[in-house]
Each structure stands twice: as structure tokens, then as C-alpha cells.
C-alpha positions as CSV (number, residue, x, y, z in Angstrom):
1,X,-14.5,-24.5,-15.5
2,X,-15.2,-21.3,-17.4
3,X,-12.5,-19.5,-19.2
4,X,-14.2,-16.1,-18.3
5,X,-11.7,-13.1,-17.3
6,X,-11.7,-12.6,-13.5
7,X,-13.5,-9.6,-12.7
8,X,-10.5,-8.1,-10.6
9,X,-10.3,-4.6,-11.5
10,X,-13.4,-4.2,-14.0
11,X,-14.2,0.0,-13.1
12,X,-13.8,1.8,-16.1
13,X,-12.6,5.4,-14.7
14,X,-10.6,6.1,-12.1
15,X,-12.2,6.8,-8.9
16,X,-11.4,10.5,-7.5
17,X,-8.9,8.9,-4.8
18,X,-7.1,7.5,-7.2
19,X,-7.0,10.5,-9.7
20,X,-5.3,12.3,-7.2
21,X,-2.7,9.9,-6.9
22,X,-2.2,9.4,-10.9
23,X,-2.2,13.5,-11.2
24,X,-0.3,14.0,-8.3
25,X,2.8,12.5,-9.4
26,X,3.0,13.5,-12.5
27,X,3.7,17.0,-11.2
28,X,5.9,16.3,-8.5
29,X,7.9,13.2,-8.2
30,X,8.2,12.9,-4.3
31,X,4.5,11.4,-5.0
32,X,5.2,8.6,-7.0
33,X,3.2,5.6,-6.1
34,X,4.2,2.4,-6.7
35,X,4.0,-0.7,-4.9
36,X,6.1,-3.4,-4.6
37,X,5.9,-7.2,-3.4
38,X,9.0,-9.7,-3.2
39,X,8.5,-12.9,-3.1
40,X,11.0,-15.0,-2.5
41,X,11.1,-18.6,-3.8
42,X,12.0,-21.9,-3.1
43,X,13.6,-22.9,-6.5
44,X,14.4,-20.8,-9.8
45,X,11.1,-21.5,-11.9
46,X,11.6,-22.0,-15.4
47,X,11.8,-19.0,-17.5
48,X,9.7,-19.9,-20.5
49,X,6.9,-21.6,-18.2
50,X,7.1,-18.5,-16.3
51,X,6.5,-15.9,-19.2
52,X,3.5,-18.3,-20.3
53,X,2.2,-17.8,-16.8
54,X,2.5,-14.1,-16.9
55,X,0.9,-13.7,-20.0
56,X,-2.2,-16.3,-18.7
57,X,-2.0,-13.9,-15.6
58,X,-2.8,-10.9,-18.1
59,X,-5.6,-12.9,-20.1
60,X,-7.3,-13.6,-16.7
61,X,-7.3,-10.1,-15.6
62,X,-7.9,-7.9,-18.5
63,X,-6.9,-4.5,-16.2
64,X,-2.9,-5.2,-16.7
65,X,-3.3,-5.1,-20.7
66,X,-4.7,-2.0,-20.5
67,X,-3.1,1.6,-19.7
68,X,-4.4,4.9,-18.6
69,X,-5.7,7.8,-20.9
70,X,-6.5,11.0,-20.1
71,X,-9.7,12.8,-21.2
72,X,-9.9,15.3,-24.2
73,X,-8.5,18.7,-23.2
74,X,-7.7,17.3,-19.8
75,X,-10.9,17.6,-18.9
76,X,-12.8,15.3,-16.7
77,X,-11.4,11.9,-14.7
78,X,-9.0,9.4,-16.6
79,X,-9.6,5.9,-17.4
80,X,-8.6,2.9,-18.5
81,X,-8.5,1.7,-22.6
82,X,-7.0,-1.4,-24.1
83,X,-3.5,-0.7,-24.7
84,X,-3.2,-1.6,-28.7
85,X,0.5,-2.3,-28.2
86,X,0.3,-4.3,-25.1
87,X,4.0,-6.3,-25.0
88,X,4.8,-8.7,-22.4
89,X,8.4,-8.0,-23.1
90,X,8.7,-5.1,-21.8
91,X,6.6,-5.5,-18.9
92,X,8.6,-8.9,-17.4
93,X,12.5,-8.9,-16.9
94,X,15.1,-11.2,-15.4
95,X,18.5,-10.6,-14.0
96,X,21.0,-12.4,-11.9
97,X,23.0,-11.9,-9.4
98,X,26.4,-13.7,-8.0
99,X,24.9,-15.1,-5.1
100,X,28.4,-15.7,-3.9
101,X,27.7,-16.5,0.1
102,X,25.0,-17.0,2.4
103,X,23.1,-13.7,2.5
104,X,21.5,-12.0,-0.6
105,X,19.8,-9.1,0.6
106,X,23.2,-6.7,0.1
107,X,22.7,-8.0,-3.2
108,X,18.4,-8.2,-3.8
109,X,17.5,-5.1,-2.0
110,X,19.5,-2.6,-4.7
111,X,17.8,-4.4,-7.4
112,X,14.3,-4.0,-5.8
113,X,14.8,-0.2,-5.0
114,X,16.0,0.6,-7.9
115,X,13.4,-1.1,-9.6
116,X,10.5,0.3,-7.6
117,X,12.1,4.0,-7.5
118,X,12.0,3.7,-11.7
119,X,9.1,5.5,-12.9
120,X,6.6,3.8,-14.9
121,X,6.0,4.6,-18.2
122,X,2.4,6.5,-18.4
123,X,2.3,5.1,-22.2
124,X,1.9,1.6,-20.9
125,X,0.2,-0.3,-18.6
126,X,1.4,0.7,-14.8
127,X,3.2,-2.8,-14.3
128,X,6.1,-4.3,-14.1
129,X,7.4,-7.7,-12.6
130,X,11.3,-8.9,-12.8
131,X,12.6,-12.6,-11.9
132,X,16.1,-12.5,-10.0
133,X,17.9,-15.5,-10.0
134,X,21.2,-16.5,-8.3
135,X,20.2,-16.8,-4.4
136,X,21.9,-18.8,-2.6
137,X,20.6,-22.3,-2.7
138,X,19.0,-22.1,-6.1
139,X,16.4,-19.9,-4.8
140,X,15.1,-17.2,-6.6
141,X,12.9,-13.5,-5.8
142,X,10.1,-12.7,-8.0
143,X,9.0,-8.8,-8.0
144,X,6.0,-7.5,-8.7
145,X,5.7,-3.7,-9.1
146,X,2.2,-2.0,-9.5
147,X,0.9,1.6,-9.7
148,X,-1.1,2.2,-6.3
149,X,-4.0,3.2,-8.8
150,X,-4.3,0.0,-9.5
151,X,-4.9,-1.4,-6.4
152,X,-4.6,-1.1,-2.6
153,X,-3.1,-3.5,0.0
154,X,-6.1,-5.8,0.0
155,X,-6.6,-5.5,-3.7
156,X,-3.1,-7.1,-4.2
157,X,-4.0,-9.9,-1.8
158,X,-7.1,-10.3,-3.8
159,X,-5.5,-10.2,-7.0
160,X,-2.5,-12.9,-6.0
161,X,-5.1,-15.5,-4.5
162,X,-6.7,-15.8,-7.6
163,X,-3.5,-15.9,-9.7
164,X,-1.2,-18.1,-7.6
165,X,-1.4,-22.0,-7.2
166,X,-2.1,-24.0,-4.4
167,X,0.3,-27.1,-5.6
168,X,3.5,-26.9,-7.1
169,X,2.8,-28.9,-10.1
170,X,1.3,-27.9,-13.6
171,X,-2.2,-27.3,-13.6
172,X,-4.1,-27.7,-16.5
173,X,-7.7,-27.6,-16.1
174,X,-7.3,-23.9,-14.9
175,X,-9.1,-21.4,-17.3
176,X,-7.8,-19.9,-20.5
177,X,-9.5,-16.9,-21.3
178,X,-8.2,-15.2,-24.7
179,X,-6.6,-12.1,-24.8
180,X,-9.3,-9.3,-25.2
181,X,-9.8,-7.7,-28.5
182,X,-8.3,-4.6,-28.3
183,X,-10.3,-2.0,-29.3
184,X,-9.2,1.6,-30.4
185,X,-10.6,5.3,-28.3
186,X,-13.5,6.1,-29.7
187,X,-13.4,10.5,-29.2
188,X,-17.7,10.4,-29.8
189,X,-17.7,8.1,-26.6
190,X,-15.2,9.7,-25.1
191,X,-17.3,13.1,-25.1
192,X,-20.4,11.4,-24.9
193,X,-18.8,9.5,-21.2
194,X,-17.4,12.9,-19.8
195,X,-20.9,14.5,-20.5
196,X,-22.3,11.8,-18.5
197,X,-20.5,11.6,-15.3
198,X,-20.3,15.5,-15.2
199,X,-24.2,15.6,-15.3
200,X,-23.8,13.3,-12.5
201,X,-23.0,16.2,-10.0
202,X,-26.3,18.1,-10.9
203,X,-28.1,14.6,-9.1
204,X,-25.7,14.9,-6.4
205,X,-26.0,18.4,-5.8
206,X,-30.2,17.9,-5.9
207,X,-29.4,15.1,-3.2
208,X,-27.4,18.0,-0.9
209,X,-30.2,20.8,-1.4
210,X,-32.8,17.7,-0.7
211,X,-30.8,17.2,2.5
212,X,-30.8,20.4,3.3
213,X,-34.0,21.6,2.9
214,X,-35.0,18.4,5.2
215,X,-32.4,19.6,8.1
216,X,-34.3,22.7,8.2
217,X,-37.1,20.7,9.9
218,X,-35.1,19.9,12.9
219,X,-32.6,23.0,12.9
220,X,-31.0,22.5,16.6
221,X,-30.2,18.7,15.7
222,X,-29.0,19.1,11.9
223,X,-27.0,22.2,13.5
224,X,-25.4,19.7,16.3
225,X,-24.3,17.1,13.6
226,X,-23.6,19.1,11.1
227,X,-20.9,20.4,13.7
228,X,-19.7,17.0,15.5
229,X,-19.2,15.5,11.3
230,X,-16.9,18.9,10.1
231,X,-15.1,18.5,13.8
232,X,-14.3,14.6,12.7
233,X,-13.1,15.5,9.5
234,X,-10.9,18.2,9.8
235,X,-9.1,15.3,12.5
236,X,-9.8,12.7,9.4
237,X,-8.0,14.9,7.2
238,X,-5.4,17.1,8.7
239,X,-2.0,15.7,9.8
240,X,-1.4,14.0,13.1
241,X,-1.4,16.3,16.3
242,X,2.1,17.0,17.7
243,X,4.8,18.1,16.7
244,X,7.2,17.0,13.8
245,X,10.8,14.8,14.5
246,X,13.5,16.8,14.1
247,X,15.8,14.2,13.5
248,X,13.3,12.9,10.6
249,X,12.2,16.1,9.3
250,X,14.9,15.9,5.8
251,X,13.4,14.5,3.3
252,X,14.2,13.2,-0.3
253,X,14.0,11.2,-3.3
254,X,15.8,7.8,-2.5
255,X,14.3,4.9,-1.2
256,X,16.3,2.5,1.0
257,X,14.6,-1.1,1.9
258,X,14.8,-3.3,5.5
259,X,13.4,-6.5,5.6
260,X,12.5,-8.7,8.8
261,X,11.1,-11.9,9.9
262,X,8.6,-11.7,12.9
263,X,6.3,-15.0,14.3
264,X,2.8,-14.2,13.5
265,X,1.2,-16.1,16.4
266,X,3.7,-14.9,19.1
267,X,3.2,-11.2,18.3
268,X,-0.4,-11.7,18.0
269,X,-0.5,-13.4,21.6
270,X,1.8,-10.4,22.6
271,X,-0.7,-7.8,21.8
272,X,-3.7,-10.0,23.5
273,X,-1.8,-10.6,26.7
274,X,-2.4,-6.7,27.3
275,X,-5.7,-6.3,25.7
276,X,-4.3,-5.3,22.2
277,X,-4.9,-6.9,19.0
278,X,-2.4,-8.0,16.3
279,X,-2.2,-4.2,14.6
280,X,-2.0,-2.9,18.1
281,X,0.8,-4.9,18.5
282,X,2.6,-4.0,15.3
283,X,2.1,-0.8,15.5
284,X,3.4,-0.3,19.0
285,X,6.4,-2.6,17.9
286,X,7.5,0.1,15.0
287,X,7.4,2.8,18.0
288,X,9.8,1.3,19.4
289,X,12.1,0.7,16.9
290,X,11.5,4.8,16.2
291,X,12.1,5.3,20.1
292,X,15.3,3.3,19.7
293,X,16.5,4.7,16.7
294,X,16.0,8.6,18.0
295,X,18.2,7.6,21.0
296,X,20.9,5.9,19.2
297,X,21.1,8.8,17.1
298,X,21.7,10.9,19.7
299,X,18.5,12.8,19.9
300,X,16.8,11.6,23.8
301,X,13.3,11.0,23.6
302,X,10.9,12.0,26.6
303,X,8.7,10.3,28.0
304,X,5.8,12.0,26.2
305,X,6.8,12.3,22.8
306,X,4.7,11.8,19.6
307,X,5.8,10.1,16.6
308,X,3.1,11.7,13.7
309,X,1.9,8.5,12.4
310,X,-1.1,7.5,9.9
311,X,-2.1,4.0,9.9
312,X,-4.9,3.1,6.8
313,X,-7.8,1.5,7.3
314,X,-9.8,-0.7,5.0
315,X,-13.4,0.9,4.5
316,X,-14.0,-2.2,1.8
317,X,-17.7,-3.8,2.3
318,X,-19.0,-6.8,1.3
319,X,-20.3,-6.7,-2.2
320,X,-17.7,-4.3,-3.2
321,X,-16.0,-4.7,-6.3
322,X,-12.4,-6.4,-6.6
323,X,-9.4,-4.0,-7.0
324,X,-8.9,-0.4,-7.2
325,X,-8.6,1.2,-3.6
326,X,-10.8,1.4,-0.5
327,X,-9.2,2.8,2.1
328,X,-9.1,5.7,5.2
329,X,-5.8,7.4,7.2
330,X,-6.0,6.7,10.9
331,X,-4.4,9.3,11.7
332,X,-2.4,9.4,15.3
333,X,-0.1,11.2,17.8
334,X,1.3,8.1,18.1
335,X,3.4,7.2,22.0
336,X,6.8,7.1,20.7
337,X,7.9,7.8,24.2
338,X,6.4,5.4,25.8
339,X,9.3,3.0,26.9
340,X,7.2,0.0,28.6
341,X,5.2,-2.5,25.6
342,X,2.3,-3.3,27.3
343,X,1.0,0.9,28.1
344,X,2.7,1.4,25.0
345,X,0.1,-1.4,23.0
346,X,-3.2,-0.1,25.3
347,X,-2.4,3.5,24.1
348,X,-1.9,3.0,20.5
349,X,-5.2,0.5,20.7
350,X,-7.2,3.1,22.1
351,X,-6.2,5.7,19.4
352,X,-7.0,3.2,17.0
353,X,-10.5,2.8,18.1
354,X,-11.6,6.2,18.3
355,X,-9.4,6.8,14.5
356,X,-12.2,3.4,13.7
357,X,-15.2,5.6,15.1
358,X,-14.8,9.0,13.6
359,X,-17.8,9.6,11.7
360,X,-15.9,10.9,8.6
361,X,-13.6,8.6,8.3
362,X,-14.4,7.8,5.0
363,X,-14.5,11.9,4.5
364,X,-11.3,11.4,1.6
365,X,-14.3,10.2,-0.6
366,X,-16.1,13.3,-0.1
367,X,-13.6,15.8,-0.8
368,X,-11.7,13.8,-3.6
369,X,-14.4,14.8,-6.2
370,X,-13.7,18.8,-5.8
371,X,-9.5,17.7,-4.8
372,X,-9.6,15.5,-8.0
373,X,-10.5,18.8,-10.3
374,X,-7.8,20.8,-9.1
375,X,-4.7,21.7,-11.3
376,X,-2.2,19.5,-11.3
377,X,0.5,21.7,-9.5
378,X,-2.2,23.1,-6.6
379,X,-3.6,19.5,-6.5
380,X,-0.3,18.4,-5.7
381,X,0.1,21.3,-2.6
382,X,-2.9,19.9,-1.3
383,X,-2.9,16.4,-1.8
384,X,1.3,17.1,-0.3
385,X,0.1,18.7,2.9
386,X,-1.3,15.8,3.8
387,X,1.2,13.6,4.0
388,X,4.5,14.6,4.2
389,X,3.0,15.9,7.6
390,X,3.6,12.4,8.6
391,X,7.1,10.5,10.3
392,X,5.5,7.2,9.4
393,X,2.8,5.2,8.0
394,X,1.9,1.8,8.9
395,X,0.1,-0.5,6.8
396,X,-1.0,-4.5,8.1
397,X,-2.5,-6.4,5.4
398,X,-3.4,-10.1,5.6
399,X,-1.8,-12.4,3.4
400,X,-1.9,-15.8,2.2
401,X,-2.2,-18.3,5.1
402,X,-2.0,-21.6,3.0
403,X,0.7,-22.8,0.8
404,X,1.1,-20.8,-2.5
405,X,3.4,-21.6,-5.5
406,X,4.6,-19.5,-8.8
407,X,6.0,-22.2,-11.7
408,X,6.3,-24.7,-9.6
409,X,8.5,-22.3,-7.0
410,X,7.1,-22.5,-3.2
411,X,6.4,-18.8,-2.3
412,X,8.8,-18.8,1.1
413,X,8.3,-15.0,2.1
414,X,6.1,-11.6,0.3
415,X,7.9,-8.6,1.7
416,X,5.8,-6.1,0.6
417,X,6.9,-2.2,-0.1
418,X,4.3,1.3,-0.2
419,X,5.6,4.2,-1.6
420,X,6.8,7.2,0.6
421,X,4.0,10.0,-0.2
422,X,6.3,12.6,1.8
423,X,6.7,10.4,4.6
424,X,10.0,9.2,6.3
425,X,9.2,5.8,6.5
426,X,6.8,3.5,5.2
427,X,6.4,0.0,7.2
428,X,4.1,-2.5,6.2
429,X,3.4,-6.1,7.5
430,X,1.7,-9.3,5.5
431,X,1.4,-12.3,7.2
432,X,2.2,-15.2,5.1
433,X,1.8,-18.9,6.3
434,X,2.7,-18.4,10.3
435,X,5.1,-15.4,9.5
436,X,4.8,-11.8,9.5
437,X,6.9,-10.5,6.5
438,X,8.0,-6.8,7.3
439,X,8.8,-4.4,4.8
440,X,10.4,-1.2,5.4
441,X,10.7,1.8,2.7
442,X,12.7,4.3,4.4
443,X,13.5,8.1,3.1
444,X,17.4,7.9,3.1
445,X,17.4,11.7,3.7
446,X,15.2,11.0,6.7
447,X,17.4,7.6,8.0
448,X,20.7,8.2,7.2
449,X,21.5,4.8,9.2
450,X,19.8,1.8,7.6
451,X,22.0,-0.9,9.3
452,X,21.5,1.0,12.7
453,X,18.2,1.4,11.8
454,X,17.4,-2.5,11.1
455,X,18.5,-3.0,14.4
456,X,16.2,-0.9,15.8
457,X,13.6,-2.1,14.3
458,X,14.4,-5.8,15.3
459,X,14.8,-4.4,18.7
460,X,11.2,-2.4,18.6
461,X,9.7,-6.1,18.2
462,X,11.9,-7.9,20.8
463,X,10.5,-5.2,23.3
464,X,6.8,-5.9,22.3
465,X,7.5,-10.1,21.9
466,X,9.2,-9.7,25.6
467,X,5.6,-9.6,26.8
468,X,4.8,-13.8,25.4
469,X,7.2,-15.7,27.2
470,X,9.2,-17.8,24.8
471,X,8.4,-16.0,22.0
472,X,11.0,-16.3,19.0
473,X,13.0,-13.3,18.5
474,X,12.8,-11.1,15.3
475,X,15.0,-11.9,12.3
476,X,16.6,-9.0,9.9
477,X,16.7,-10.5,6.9
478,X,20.3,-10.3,5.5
């Protein structure tokens, strides 16, 4: 077996998505982007086996000893160098808590938002992981924080396959790839790189005027697509229609979690049984926990109101590389209204599929380039606009179906948490094993209730799991 680095994570620069993201925060801290998973264990793995594995975990993908430097005079698009004083210590943690009865999440979940609302430090790699012991039963939670410029969704799931083992016991014949040589900025390169890509747009702009020049052959047609591509992008890019919630409009700094337990096959049979798929399902689900939570609020919900809602969509091909992110907002005037599942699931499917057809739905990619050169502080009222004009995004991203261990710990349950770019809530969904592990970031300016709202939410999936007889009901994790 070679002892070769996995080649997770290998660009060089930032691409302009992710630029925007990096630059964005830094100048407004509503934008901050980091992810979190937690997985929660079967047993308390050993500590010193478990920093061991951490550090193997940084040999094998070189990307999480290295940190993010901008270019020369700000100039340019960031990327990644070796950091030369790369310490695991500060990067992994432990703590415990009492663990005193049967529930831990009163106890886990301050941990874990406190954790991910933390900023990183832009000096160091943008990672961090902590181990909490003390669970009830011996069990244990391992989080994982990374930067969203790291990775997307299906990055992460990329990036845990390779690192996590399929058997509980030590194995080792895996591959031991040395830590890379750091190597120090070399400012001659450095120039010699941003020179380079810059020169890159003079091609590209060749490649427009060749395009153009070539449309002038068939005027009427070039005219007529030219139009129907600037109609789809300006629904590609600009916020949901409808209107906003009142009751969500607030917004602020602090991030509460909810956690829940849903049965993978019964909500995907749920969805089918009315022509929907699994997202379809899920989706629909969260509007009715939104529905729910509106009325017990106080604030009635008619029977055609909108919930502004952006769902992303993965534009990754075959062939393209591991990591970093690939990825398009759905964006929809989402049936929060609608009180019966099974209308409810055919609507949100058929927004879905004509958010899938729009021909520029990958249109992010093309503005990012001119977004990504913006100042900081107007990049920011841009990149802003475009998402705090959203109640919630929704994000379902396939997890590991067989069994997966860290340190001889069985991985039980990977709750995973987005960050809330302006948004009130964040909800996202990875199936693991036969479960669906929901994650919910809320804005606690936006939810003031999070007990009421857990309830909701558990009650948003009970009305979509009404429609596969026998399904299991929902579980809030507690």
C-alpha cells in the first residue's frame, strides 16, 4: 500500500467562490463560515491513540497543515502555504462534562455552539476538532470544526471516508505518509503566480469576444439565448420570490443547535408514495415544522404563504477534484402554507426540478471572478444581499452507509451543522447507516423558542412520515 498523501484538497488558490467566503467574513462577522460535524460514539477512545490518529489524519491530507495567505498588497486571490508552525496542540482539545443522567444534549450542545461560533484563527490552519467525554454510558462526542473554504458538504463526506475505519480494531498496514516539508513563501513566486492567473483573464476575455463575434452570425438566435440565460440568472442569483417572515425577520449573532433522529428508509418511502424523492421529502418535512412553529407563535399562516428558502445543489462532475466546494442555491418560494404532506412534497419537487433545469445555475461561477475582486466591505454588501434574503436553507448530503469507527469508537450518529450566512435557520440532513441525522443551526434572534421549536420540527416530520403507514416517529435528541 503506498504511503502517498491523499489527494483531498490539492488546489493551490482559492477558487473565487470560496474567496468570497474567506473575505467576506473578515469584514463582517454575521458571515462567518464554519462547519461543524458531531459524532457521537460508542465508547470514549483513548486519548493518546486518538492524537496519533489526528496527526496521521494531517500527514494523509497535507491541506489541514497548511493555512491561508493573502497575496502581496492584497492583490490577487489567496492560497494556501505550509504553515511553518503547524501544532497539533492547538488544533485538538478535550473536555468533559458530568454526564450526571440520561440525556446529554443540555450539556453537549453549549459545548458545540460555543465551539463552532469561536472564530478561527486566520494565522493557522482553519481547523479545529475537540473530544467530549462524560456521556452517559461511557460514550463520548467527537467534533470536527472546518472553515467552509475548505470544503463543502460532499467534500466532508469525501474527506471522512477516506480517514475513518471500517473495523474497530488497530489497523496497521494503513499508509504512513511523512509530514510534508514545510517550505517558507517564496515573494518572486508569489509575484511571478499572481502575474500568471491575472494574464489568465486576457484568454478569457479573447474567448467572450470569440463568442461574440460568432453570435453575430445568427443574431435573432444568439439574441433569444442570450435573453432566456440573463432571465435564469438573475432567478439563480437573486433571493427567493415572496415575501420575508415577519416573525423571523430579527436576526443576530448567536447560534442555537436542535438535533433529531429520523428513519432514512421510512421518510424516503414517504416522499415516493406521492411521487417525491428523499430531498423532496425533507424538504417539505422542515415546512412544516416552520408552518407549525409560525402558528404556535402566534402568527397564523395562510394557506398560500412562502417560506424564502434556498436549497444547494451539488454541480460536482465526475473527474472533479476532491475537496474545496462545488455547489449552486436552489433557490424557492417555498409552500409553507401548505397544510396537507403529500401536495406539500409534489410542490416543493416541482420547484426543485425547474431550480435543477435553470440554465445558469452554475451562474455563482461566473460572477465570482469580478464578486471575488471587490473590496472587502462592498464585497460583503453584495455577497450579504444574497442571503440574508433567505428564512432558511436546507442542505441533504449523503453520508456513510456502512459501519465506521474513530480509535476503536463505533461512530453511532454525525449531526452535522452549516453556518447561518444571514439566514434564520440552517437545517441540514446526513444519512448515516439507516438514520437520517438532522442538524439544526438556528439564529436565536430569529427563534426565540428552541424547545418549542424542536417540537416543531419533530412534528414537521411526523406530518410527512404520516404518509408510510407504520413509519417510526421522529426523535429529538435530548
Amino acid at each position: 500500500m503506498s504511503d502517498s498523501p491523499a489527494g483531498w484538497g490539492s488546489a493551490r488558490e482559492m477558487s473565487p467562490f470560496e474567496v468570497m467566503m474567506w473575505r467576506a467574513e473578515g469584514d463582517d462577522p454575521r458571515f462567518r463560515s464554519p462547519v461543524l460535524a458531531v459524532e457521537l460514539l460508542d465508547a470514549k477512545p483513548d486519548w493518546d491513540r486518538l492524537v496519533a490518529a489526528v496527526d496521521w489524519a494531517t500527514r494523509m491530507v497535507p491541506r489541514f497543515r497548511e493555512r491561508i495567505r493573502e497575496p502581496l498588497g492584497g492583490l490577487g486571490t489567496p492560497y494556501w502555504i505550509h504553515d511553518l508552525e503547524f501544532d497539533l496542540h492547538y488544533h485538538l482539545r478535550r473536555v468533559r462534562i458530568p454526564g450526571a443522567g440520561p440525556g446529554f444534549w443540555a450539556e453537549l450542545s453549549p459545548i458545540a455552539e460555543q465551539f463552532m461560533m469561536t472564530p478561527f484563527d486566520r494565522e493557522r490552519p482553519p481547523w479545529e476538532a475537540m473530544l467530549v467525554e462524560g456521556l452517559p454510558g461511557g460514550r463520548a462526542a467527537f467534533l470536527l470544526k472546518l472553515h467552509h473554504v475548505l470544503t463543502d458538504g460532499m467534500g466532508v463526506v469525501q474527506l471522512l471516508s477516506q480517514l475513518h475505519s471500517r473495523k474497530r480494531e488497530h489497523d496497521d498496514t494503513k499508509p504512513q505518509p511523512a509530514a510534508p516539508e514545510p517550505t517558507s513563501p517564496d515573494p518572486l513566486a508569489e509575484v511571478d503566480r499572481l502575474v500568471r492567473r491575472e494574464a489568465g483573464i486576457v484568454p478569457a476575455a479573447a474567448r467572450a469576444a470569440r463568442d461574440v463575434v460568432g453570435a453575430l452570425t445568427h443574431p435573432l438566435s444568439a439574441a433569444r439565448d442570450t435573453a432566456r440565460y440573463l432571465d435564469s440568472a438573475l432567478r439563480v442569483l437573486s433571493p427567493p420570490p415572496g415575501g420575508a417572515s415577519e416573525l423571523l425577520r430579527p436576526r443576530g449573532m448567536s447560534w442555537r443547535f436542535v438535533a433529531l433522529d429520523v428513519d432514512f428508509a421510512d421518510l424516503r418511502a414517504a416522499g415516493k408514495s406521492v411521487g417525491g424523492s428523499f430531498n423532496d421529502a425533507f424538504v417539505a418535512s422542515l415546512l412544516g415544522a416552520f408552518r407549525l412553529y409560525h402558528e404556535a407563535m402566534g402568527h397564523p399562516v395562510t394557506g398560500d404563504a412562502t417560506l424564502r428558502t434556498s436549497v444547494p445543489v451539488s454541480v460536482r462532475r465526475e473527474g472533479d477534484a476532491a475537496g474545496g466546494n462545488r455547489w449552486a442555491p436552489a433557490r424557492l418560494a417555498a409552500p409553507m402554507g401548505t397544510a396537507d404532506p403529500a401536495r406539500r412534497i409534489r410542490e416543493v419537487s416541482e420547484q426543485m426540478r425547474a431550480a435543477r433545469s435553470e440554465p445558469a445555475l452554475e451562474s455563482p461561477d461566473v460572477v465570482a471572478p469580478l464578486l471575488a475582486r471587490l473590496p472587502g466591505p462592498l464585497l460583503t454588501l453584495v455577497a450579504g444581499g444574497s442571503t440574508q434574503g433567505n428564512d432558511l436553507q436546507a442542505s441533504n448530503v449523503p453520508g456513510l452507509r456502512s459501519e465506521a469507527f474513530l480509535c476503536g469508537a463505533r461512530i453511532d450518529r454525525v449531526y452535522p451543522f452549516a453556518p447561518l450566512p444571514g439566514c434564520a435557520a440552517m437545517i441540514s440532513v446526513v444519512t448515516h447507516g439507516d438514520l437520517c441525522c438532522v442538524g439544526a443551526n438556528i439564529d436565536a434572534a430569529a427563534i426565540t423558542d428552541r424547545e418549542e421549536f424542536a417540537r416543531c420540527l419533530a412534528g414537521g416530520f411526523a406530518e410527512v412520515l404520516a404518509l408510510q403507514p407504520g413509519a417510526a416517529e421522529p426523535m429529538i435528541v435530548g
